[in-house]
Structure formats: C-alpha cells, structure tokens
C-alpha positions as CSV (number, residue, x, y, z in Angstrom):
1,X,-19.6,-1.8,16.5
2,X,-17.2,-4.4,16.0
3,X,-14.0,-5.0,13.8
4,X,-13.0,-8.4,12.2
5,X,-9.7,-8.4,10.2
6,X,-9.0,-10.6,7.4
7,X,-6.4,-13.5,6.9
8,X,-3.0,-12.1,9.0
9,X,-4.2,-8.7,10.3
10,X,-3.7,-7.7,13.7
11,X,-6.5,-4.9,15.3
12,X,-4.4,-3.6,18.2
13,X,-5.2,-0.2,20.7
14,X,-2.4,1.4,21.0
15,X,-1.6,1.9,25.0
16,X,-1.4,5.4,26.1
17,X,2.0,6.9,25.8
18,X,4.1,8.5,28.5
19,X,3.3,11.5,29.9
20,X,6.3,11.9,32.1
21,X,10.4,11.6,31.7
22,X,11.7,8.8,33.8
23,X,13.6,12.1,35.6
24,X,9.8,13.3,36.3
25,X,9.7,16.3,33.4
26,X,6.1,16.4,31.9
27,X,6.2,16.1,28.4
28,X,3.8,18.0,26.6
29,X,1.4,15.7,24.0
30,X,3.0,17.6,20.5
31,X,6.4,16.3,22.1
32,X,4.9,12.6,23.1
33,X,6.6,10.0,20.6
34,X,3.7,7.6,19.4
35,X,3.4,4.5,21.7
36,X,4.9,1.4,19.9
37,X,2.9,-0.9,22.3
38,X,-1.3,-1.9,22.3
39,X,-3.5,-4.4,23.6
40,X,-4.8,-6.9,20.5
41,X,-8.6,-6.6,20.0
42,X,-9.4,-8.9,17.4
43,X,-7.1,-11.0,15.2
44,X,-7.2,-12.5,11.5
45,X,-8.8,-16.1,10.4
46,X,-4.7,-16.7,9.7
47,X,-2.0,-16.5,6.9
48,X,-2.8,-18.2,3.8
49,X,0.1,-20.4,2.8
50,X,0.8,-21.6,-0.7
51,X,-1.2,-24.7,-0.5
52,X,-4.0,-22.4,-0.2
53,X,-4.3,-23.7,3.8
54,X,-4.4,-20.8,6.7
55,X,-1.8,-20.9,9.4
56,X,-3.2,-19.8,12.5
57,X,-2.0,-16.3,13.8
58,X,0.7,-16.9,17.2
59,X,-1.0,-13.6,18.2
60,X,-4.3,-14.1,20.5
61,X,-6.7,-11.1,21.6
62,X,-5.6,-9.4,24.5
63,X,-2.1,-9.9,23.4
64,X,-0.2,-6.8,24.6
65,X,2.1,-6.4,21.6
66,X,5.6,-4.3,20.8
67,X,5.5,-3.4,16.9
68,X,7.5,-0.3,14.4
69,X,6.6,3.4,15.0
70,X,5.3,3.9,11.2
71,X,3.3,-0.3,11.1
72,X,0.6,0.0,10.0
73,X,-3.1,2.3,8.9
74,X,-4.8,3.8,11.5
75,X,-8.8,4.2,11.8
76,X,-11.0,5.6,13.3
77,X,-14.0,3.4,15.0
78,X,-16.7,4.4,17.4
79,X,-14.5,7.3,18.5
80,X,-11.6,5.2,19.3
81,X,-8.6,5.6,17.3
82,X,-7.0,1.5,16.0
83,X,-4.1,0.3,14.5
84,X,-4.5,-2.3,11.5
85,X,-1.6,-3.9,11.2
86,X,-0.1,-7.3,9.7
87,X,1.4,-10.3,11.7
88,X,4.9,-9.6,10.9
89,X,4.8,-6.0,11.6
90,X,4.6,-7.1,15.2
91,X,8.2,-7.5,16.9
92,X,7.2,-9.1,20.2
93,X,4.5,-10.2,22.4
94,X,5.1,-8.8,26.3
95,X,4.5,-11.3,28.7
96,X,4.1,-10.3,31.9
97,X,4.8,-12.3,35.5
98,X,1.9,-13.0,37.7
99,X,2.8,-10.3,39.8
100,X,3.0,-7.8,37.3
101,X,-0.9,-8.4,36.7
102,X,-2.3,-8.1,40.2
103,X,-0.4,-5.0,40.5
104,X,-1.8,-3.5,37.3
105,X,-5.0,-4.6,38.3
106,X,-5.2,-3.1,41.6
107,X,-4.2,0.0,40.3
C-alpha cells in the first residue's frame, strides 16, 4: 500500500527513539520522549501559491528531517505507524557527511 500526500504535506517515519541515557541508564518505553526526527517517504506535488502555481517542496524522499514534538496527525498504514505533516512544520533537514553514511550502513 502506498501513501501520496497532497500539495505541501510531508509523509515522514518517525526514527526509533532512544533507548538508553547518554550516561548508559535504560529508559523504559512509557518514559521515552517521542522522536522528533524521521526519514521522508513520500512528499507533496508542492505549495500552491497565490497565482494558483505550485512551488516545489525543498524536502525530497529520504530526507531525514528534525520537526516539533506535537506536528502533525499520525496514521496508521500497513501496520506501520506515519507522521502527516506540512512543509513548514519541519525545522531542518540533517545532512549527514560521507562518513557518517558508510558507518551507518555497515552497522
């Protein structure tokens, strides 16, 4: 099943959230804070402007995007829990080095 949002709407997984304190205490799941970071799945056809012309989204799929605790409506899909949320509720797009990637990759 797939998921196609209209005009500025972002589909975005939300990465899984942290199961341990930088000081190494487990945190329990009830405890966990909701992740505030996911990969982009699918993106928008674009903003409509006044004109009635669509700017282009400066979000891409497979984006891995930074946006506010509460942006947002959750759904459910396929079994997999996704966040619908609008351009602007996104706060930044995480670019990582080349580095970064092979490492994540290998792991």
């Amino acid at each position: 099943m797939s998921i196609r949002p209209l005009y500025d709407r972002v589909v975005v997984k939300r990465l899984p959230a942290e199961t341990t304190s930088k000081g190494g205490i487990v945190i329990p799941d009830k405890a966990a804070e909701k992740p505030m970071q996911g990969e982009v799945i699918a993106v928008g056809t674009g903003a409509p402007l006044d004109n009635g012309e669509l700017r282009p989204l400066s979000i891409k799929k497979g984006d891995r995007v930074v946006f506010g605790q509460y942006a947002g409506t959750e759904i459910d899909l396929g079994g997999e829990t996704y966040l619908i949320i609008k351009e602007s509720d996104i706060l930044a797009i995480v670019e990582r080095a080349s580095g970064e990637e092979a490492e994540e990759r290998a792991a």
